[in-house]
C-alpha positions as a Python dict, from the first residue, in 0.01 Angstrom:
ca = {
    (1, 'X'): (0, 0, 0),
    (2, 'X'): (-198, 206, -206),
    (3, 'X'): (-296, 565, -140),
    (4, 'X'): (-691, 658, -2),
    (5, 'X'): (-755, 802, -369),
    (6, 'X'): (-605, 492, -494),
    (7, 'X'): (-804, 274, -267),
    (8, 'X'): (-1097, 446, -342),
    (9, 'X'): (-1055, 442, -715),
    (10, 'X'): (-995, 46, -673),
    (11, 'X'): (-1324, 24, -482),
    (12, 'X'): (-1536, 227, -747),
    (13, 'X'): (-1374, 17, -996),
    (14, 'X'): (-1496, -313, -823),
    (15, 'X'): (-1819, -171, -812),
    (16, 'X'): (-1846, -90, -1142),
    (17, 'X'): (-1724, -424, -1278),
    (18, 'X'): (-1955, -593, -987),
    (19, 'X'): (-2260, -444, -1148),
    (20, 'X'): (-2165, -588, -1485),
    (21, 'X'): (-2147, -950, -1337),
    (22, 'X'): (-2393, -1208, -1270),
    (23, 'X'): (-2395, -1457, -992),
    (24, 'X'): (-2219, -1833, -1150),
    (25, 'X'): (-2509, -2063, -1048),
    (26, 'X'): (-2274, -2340, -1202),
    (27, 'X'): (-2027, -2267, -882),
    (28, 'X'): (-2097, -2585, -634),
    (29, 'X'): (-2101, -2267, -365),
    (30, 'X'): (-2390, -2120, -174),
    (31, 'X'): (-2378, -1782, -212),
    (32, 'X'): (-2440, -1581, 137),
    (33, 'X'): (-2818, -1491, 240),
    (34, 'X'): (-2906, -1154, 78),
    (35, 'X'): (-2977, -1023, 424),
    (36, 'X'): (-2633, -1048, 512),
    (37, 'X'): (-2465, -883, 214),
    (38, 'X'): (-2360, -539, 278),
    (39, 'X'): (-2190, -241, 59),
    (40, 'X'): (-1851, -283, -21),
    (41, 'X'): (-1673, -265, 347),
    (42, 'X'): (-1435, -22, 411),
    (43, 'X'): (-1066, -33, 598),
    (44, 'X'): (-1131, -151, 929),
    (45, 'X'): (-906, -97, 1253),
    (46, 'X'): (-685, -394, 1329),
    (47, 'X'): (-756, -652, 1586),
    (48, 'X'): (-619, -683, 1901),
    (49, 'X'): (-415, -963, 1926),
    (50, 'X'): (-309, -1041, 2306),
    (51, 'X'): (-168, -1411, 2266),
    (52, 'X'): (205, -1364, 2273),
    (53, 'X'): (270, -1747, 2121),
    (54, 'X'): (77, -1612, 1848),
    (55, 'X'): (272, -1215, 1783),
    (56, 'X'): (606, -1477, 1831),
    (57, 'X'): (458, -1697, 1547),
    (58, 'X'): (399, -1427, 1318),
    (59, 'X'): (636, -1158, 1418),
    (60, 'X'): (549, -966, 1083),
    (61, 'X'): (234, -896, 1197),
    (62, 'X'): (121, -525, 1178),
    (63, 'X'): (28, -538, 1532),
    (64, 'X'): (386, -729, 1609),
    (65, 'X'): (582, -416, 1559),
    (66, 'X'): (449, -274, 1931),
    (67, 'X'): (491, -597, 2073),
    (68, 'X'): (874, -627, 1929),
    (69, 'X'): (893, -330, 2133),
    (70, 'X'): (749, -455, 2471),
    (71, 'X'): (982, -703, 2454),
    (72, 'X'): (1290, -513, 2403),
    (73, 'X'): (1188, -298, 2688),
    (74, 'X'): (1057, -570, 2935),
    (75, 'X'): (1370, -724, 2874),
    (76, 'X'): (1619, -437, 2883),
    (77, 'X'): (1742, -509, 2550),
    (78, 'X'): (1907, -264, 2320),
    (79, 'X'): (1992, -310, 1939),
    (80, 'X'): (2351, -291, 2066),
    (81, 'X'): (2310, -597, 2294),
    (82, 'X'): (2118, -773, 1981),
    (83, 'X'): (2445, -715, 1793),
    (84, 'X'): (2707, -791, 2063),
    (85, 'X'): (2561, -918, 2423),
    (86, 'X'): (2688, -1282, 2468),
    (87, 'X'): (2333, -1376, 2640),
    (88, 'X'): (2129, -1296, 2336),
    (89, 'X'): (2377, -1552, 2081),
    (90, 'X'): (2088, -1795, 2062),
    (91, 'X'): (1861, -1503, 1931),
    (92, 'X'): (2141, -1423, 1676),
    (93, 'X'): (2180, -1805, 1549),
    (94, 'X'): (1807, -1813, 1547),
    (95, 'X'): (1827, -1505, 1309),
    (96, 'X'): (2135, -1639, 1119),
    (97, 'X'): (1921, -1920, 1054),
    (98, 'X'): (1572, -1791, 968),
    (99, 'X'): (1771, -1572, 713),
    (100, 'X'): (1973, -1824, 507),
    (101, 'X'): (1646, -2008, 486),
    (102, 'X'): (1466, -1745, 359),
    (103, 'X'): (1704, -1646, 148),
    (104, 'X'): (1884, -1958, 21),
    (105, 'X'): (1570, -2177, -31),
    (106, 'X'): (1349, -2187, -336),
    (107, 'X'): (1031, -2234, -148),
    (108, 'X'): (1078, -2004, 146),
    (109, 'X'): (1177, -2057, 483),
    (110, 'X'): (1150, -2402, 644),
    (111, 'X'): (798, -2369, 843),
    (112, 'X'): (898, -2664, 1025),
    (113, 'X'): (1219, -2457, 1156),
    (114, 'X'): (1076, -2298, 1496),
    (115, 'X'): (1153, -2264, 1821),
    (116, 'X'): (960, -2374, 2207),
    (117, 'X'): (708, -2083, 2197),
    (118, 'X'): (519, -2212, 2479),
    (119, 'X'): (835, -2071, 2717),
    (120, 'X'): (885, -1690, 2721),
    (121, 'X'): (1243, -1732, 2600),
    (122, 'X'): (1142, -1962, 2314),
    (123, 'X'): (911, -1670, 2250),
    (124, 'X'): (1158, -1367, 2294),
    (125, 'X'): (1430, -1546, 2075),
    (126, 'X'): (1161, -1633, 1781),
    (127, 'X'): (1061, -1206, 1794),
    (128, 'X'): (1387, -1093, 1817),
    (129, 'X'): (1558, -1317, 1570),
    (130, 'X'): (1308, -1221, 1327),
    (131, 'X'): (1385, -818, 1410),
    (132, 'X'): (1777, -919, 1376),
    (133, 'X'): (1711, -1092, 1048),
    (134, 'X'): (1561, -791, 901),
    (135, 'X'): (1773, -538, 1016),
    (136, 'X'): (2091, -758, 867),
    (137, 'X'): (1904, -675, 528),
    (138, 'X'): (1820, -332, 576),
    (139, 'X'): (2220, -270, 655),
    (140, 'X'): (2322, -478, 348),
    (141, 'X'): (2135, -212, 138),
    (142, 'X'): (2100, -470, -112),
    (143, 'X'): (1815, -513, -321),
    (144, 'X'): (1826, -861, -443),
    (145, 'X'): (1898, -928, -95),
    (146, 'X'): (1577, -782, 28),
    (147, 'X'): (1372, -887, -241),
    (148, 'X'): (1487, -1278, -202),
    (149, 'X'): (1416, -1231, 218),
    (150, 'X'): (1065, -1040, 179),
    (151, 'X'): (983, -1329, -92),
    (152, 'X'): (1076, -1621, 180),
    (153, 'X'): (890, -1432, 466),
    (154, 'X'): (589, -1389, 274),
    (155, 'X'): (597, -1772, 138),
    (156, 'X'): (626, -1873, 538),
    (157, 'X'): (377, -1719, 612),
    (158, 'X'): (117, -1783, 305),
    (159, 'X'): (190, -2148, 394),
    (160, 'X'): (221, -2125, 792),
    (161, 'X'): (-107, -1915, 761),
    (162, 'X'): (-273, -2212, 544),
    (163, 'X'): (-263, -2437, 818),
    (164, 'X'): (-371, -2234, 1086),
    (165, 'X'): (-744, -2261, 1055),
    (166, 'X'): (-793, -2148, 1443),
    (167, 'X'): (-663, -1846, 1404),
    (168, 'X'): (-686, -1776, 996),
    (169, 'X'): (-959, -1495, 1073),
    (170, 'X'): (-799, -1318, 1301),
    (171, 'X'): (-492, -1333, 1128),
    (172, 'X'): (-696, -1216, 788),
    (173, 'X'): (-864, -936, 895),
    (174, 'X'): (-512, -783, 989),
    (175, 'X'): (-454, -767, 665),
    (176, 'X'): (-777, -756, 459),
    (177, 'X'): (-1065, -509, 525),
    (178, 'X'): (-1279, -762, 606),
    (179, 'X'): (-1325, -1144, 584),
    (180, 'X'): (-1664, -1362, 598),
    (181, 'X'): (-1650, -1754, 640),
    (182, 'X'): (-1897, -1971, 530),
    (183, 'X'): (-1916, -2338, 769),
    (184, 'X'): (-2033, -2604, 542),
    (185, 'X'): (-2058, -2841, 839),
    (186, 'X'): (-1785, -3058, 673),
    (187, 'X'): (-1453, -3040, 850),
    (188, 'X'): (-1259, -2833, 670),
    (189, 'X'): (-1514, -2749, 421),
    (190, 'X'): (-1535, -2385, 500),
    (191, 'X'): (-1545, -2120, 245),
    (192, 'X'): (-1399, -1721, 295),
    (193, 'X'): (-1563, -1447, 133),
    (194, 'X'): (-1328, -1118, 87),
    (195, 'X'): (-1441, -763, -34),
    (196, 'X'): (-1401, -693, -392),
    (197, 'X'): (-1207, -372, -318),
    (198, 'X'): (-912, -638, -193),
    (199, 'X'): (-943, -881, -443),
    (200, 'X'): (-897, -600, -700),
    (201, 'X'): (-562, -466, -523),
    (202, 'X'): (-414, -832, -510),
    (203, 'X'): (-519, -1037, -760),
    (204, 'X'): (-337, -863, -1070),
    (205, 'X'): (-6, -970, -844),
    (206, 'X'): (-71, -1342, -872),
    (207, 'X'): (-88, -1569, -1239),
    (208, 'X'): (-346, -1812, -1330),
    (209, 'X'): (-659, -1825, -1458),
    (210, 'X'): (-805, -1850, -1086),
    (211, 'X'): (-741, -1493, -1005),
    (212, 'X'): (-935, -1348, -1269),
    (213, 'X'): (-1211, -1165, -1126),
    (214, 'X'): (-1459, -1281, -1425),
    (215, 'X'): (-1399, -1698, -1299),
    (216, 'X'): (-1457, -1596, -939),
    (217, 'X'): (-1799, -1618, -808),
    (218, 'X'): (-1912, -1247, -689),
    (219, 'X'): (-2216, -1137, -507),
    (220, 'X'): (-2263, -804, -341),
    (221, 'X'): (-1917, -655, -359),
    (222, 'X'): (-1796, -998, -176),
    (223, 'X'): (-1593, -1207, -432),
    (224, 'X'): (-1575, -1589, -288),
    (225, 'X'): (-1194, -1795, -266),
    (226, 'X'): (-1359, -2157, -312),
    (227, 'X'): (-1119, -2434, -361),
    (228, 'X'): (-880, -2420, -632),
    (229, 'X'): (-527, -2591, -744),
    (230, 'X'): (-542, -2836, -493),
    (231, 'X'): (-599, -2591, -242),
    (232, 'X'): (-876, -2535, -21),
    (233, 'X'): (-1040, -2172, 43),
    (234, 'X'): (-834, -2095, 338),
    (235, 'X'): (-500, -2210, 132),
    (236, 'X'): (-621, -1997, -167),
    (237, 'X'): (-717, -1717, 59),
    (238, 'X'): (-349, -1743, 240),
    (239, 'X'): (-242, -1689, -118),
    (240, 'X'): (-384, -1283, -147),
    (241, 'X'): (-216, -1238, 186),
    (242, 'X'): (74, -1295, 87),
    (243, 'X'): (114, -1041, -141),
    (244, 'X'): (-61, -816, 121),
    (245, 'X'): (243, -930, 400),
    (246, 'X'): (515, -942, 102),
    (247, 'X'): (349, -528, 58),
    (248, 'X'): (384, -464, 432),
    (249, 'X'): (756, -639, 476),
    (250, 'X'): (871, -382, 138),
    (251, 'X'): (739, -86, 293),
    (252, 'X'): (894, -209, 645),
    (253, 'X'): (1218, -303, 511),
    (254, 'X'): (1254, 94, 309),
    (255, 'X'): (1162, 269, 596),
    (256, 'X'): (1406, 153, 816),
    (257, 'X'): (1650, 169, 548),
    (258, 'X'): (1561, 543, 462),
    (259, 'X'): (1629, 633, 822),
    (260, 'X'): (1963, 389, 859),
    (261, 'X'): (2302, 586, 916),
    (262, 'X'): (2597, 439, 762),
    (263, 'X'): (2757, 378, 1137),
    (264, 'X'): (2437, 214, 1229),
    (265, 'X'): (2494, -41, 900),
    (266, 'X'): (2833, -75, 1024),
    (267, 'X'): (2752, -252, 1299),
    (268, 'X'): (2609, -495, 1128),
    (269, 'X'): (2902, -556, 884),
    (270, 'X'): (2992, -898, 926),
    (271, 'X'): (2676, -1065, 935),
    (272, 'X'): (2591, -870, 582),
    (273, 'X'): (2914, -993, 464),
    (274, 'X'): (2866, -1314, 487),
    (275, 'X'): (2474, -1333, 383),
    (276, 'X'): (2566, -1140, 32),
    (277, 'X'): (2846, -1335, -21),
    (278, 'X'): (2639, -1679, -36),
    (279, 'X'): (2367, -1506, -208),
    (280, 'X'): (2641, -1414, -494),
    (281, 'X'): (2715, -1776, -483),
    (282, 'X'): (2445, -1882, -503),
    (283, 'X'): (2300, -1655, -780),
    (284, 'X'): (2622, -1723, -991),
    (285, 'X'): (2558, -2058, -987),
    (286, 'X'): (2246, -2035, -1127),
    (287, 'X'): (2305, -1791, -1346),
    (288, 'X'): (2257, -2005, -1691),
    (289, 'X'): (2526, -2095, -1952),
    (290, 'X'): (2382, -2028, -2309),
    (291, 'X'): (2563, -2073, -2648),
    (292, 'X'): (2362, -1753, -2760),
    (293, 'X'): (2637, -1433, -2769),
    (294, 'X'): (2527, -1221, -2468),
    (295, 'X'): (2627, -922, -2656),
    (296, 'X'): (2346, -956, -2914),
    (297, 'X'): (2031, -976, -2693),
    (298, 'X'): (1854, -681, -2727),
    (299, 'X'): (1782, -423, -2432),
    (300, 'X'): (1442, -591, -2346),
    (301, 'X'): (1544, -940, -2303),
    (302, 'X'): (1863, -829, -2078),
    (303, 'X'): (1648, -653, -1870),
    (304, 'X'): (1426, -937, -1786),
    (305, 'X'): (1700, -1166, -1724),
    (306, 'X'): (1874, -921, -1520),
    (307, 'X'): (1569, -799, -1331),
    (308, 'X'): (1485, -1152, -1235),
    (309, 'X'): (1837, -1271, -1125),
    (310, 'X'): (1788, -977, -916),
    (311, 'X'): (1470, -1093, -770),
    (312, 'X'): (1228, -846, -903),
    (313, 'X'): (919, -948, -966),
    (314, 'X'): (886, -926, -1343),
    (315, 'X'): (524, -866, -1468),
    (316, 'X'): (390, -1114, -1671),
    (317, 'X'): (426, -955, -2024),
    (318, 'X'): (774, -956, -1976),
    (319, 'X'): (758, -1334, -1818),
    (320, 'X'): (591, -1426, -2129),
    (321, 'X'): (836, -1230, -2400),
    (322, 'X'): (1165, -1399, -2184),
    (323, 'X'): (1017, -1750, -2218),
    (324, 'X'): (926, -1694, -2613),
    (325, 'X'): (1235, -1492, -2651),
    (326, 'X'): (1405, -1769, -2525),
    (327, 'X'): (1229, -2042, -2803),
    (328, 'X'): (1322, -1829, -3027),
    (329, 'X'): (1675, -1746, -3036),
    (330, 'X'): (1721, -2180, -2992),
    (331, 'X'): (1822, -2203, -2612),
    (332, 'X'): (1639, -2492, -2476),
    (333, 'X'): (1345, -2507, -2230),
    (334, 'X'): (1586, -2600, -1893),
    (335, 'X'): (1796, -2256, -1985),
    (336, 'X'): (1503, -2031, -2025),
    (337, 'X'): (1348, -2181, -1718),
    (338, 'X'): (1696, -2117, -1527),
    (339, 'X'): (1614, -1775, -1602),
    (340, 'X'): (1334, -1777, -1323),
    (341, 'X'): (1533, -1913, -1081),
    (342, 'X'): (1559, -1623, -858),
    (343, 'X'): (1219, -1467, -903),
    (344, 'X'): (1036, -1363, -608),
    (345, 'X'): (769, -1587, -668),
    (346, 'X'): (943, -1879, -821),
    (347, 'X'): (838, -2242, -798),
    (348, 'X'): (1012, -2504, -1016),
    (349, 'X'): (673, -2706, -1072),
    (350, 'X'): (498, -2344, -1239),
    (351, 'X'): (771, -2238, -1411),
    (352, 'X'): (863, -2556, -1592),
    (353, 'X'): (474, -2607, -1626),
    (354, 'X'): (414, -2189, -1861),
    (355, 'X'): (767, -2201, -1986),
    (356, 'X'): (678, -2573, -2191),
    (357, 'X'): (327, -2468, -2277),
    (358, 'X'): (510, -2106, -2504),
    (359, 'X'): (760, -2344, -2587),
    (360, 'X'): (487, -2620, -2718),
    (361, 'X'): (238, -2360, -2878),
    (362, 'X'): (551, -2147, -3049),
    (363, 'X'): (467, -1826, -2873),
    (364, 'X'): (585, -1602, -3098),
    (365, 'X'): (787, -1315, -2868),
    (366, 'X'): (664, -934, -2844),
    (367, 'X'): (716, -672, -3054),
    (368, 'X'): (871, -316, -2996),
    (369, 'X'): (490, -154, -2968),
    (370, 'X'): (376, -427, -2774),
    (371, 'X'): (632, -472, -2477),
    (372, 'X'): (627, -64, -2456),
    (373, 'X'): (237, -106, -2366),
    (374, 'X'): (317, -378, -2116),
    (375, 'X'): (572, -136, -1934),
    (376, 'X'): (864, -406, -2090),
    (377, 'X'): (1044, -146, -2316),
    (378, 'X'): (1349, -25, -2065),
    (379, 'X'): (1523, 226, -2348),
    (380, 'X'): (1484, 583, -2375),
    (381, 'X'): (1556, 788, -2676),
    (382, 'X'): (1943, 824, -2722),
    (383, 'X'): (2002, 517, -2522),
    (384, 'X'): (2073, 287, -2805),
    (385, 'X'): (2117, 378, -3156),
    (386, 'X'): (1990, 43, -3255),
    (387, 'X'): (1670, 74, -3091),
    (388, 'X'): (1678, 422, -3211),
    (389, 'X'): (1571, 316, -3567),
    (390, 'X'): (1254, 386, -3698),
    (391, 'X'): (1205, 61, -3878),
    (392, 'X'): (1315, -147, -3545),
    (393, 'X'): (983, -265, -3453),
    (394, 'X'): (1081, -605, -3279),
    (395, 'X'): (1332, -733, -3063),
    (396, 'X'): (1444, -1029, -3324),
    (397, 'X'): (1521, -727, -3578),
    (398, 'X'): (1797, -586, -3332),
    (399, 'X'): (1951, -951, -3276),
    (400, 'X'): (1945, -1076, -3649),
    (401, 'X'): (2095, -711, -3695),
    (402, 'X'): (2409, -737, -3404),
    (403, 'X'): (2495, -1074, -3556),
    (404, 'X'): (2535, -979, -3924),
    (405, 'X'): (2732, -665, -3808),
    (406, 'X'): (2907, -929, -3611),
    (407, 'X'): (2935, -1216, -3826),
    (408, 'X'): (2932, -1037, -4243),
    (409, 'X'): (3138, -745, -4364),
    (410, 'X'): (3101, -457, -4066),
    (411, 'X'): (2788, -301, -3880),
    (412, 'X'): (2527, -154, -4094),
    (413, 'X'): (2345, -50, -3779),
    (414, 'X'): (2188, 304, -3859),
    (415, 'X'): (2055, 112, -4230),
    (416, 'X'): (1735, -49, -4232),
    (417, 'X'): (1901, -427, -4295),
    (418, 'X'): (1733, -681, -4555),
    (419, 'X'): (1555, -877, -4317),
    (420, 'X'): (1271, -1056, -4452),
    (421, 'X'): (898, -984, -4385),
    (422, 'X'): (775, -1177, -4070),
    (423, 'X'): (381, -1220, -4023),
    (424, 'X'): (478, -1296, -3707),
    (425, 'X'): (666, -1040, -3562),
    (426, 'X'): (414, -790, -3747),
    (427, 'X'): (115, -883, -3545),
    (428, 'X'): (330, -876, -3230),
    (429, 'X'): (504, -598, -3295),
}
């Protein structure tokens, strides 16, 4: 989460960019009443939330971590008996379970996978199998581990939060500093207002021509989430708090991690065990075959690949310069989608969907000046000798280079080669 200088930079920022918008009459939205519009709101205190079927549902909750608590004391458990005691197995399988799904499945855990949370033991087991979960990752110290849990959390939640349109505000305005709803008088017809200074944080997280602040409708510092996708405002809304919960589960996750001993971690050795050791599995098998020669991709286009098979969430200059990369050096559309396959954010449908439109349009990959702007470059000086070069100004110079030292009569890598002049690469380089 950013810092209070950051926050407030953000909000003048939204301000700024407010001013310099008009209202889109051609939006099939009423706006709110002027008298009703306020500045831009700042952080508010969280709301209480007393309903304990509720703190079980959503044991992420900011306000669940003193209620995670209450229940380990009310209870008389310690993180010893959560490891060991034989009366607490069902909270462990319950954990076992919520993990593998989180981890192992594309779209997040099962939201249909739950317990009775209308008994207090349904309840206890859902809070503390969440808590035993988490800790399992924190021990495993593994970041592709962590990444791939926080990324099925968060996807739970975006969709268990879309459907929950009794409690949605609540829930929002744990997360958001403030949320406005606008009844239609049409079912589920309602449309959510958020404050600018949010929308600003979140949105550059998220593709798609939605989340661009110029195509939402804006009016007072209040940017409005109508229906979009297929979605309706709630859904769309549930979509910024994800990446607000997916925030909030990182920072979690490192803190206990920062204070873990190695004989706390220990104790948690076989469960880590066995959780990496599908996750390798599982990432090896995706991990794409490609009749390119690995050793010939340049620095840039590793990186991606390995950054993403390691679930970090590439930004979307480097999305765009793996897919075109990809079209470039001949692999085919299913292998450069493959790539994607572990992504944080990573839905089969999307990523088949951008990947065939670069493909279709020849997307032409980023140059050496270009991917250094978009934070894409990952070589420092003295790193690589090829990259090094002062006429290696795009990434297809360094692989047409390693496959003539390769292929002709012997490296000629600190020459400028003959390559030929390529419009192409010049404007994206």
């Amino acid at each position: 989460m950013p810092t209070n200088a950051a926050s407030t930079g953000s909000r003048s920022v939204g301000l700024s960019i407010m001013r310099s918008l008009q209202w889109k009459d051609s939006v099939s939205v009423e706006e709110p009443s002027r008298s009703t519009v306020l500045p831009m709101p700042m952080p508010l205190a969280l709301p209480d939330i007393e309903d304990e079927v509720l703190l079980a549902r959503y044991p992420f909750l900011p306000q669940g971590r003193e209620h995670m608590r209450q229940v380990l004391e009310s209870n008389g458990i310690t993180v010893e008996d959560l490891i060991e005691a034989p009366w607490l197995e069902d909270v462990r399988t319950r954990g076992r379970l919520r993990l593998l799904e989180s981890v192992m499945h594309k779209d997040g855990a099962d939201i249909a996978t739950t317990v009775d949370l209308s008994t207090e033991v349904g309840r206890m087991t859902e809070v503390l199998s969440f808590l035993h979960a988490m800790l399992v990752v924190c021990a495993s110290f593994n970041e592709r581990l962590l990444a791939r849990w926080i990324e099925g959390e968060a996807t739970r939640a975006d969709q268990l939060f879309g459907m929950d349109s009794g409690n949605f505000e609540l829930l929002a305005r744990s997360y958001f500093s403030d949320i406005r709803e606008q009844r239609n008088g049409r079912g589920d017809d309602s449309v959510f207002w958020i404050p600018m200074a949010d929308f600003i944080e979140l949105c550059p997280r998220i593709s798609g021509t939605y989340w661009h602040l110029a195509n939402r409708p804006v009016r007072g510092g209040w940017v409005c989430m109508n229906p979009g996708a297929g979605e309706n405002s709630r859904q769309r809304t549930a979509r910024l708090l994800k990446e607000r919960i997916r925030e909030n589960l990182s920072e979690s996750c490192v803190e206990r991690m920062d204070k873990m001993s190695e004989e706390f971690a220990a104790l948690f050795a076989d469960p880590v065990e066995r959780i990496t050791g599908l996750l390798s599995e599982r990432v090896e098998a995706e991990m794409p075959m490609t009749a390119a020669v690995r050793e010939d991709w340049p620095p840039c286009f590793e990186s991606a690949i390995s950054e993403l098979n390691q679930g970090v969430n590439v930004n979307h200059v480097g999305r765009v310069f793996l897919a075109a990369f990809s079209r470039a050096i001949g692999m085919s559309q299913e292998q450069a989608c493959s790539f994607f396959a572990n992504a944080p954010d990573y839905s089969a449908d999307t990523t088949s969907y951008q990947v065939n439109q670069i493909y279709e349009r020849g997307y032409t990959p980023h140059g050496c000046a270009a991917l250094k702007t978009g934070a894409r470059c990952p070589v420092q000086p003295g790193d690589d000798r090829l990259c090094d070069q002062e006429w290696m100004t795009h990434p297809l110079k360094y692989l047409r280079v390693k496959q003539r030292s390769r292929y002709r009569e012997g490296p000629r890598s600190e020459e400028e080669p003959e390559v030929e002049s390529d419009e192409a690469e010049a404007a994206n380089s």
